[in-house]
N, C-alpha and C positions, 0 to 999 in steps of 0.2 A: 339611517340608523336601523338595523336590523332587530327589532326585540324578541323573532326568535332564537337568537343565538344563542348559546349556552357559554358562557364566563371558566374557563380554567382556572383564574385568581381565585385565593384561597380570603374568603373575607374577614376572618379570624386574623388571617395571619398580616393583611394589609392593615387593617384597626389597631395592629399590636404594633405593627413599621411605622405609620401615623405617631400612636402618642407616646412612645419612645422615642422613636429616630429623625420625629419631624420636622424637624427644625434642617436636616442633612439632607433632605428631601428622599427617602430611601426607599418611601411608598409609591412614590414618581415613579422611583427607577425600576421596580419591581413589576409595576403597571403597563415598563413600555414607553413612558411620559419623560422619554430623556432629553429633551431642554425644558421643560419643568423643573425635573430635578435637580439641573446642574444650576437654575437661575435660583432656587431652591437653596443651594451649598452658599451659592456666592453672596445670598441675604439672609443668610442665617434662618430662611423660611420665613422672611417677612418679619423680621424680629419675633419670630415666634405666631405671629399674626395668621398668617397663609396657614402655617401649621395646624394650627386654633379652626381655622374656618375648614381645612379638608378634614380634621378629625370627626369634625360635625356633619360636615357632608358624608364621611364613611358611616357614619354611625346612623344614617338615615336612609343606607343604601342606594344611595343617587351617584355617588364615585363612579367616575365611569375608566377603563383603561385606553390605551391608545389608538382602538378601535373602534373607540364609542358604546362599547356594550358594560350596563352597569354592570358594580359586584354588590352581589347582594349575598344575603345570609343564606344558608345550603336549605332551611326549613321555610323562606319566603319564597313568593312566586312573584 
């Protein structure tokens, strides 16, 4: 895991994918995390569960994309 990379993911805009779209996994797909998301679609996001627990994890800036590098807020280090 590299922590100095630098994240292109928009963290606003994955938190906004998460607690609207998350249940369809769309934060998955946006991240990169395409069989996540598609296991994602096919459980309706864990009956909402999965969804519940990555919106916490985004919100905590620990979300990582499919590289391993978290997204974090543009103003955290």
């Amino acid at each position: 895991m590299n922590q100095t990379a630098v994240n292109d993911k928009n963290f606003v805009l994955v938190a906004t994918f998460c607690f609207l779209l998350g249940a369809f996994g769309v934060h998955q797909f946006y991240c990169g995390k395409i069989i996540s998301g598609v296991l994602m679609v096919f459980t309706i996001g864990g009956l909402g569960i999965w969804a519940l627990v990555d919106f916490v994890i985004v919100c905590f800036g620990e979300f990582t994309d499919s590289q391993g590098i978290k997204i974090k807020y543009a103003g955290s280090n």
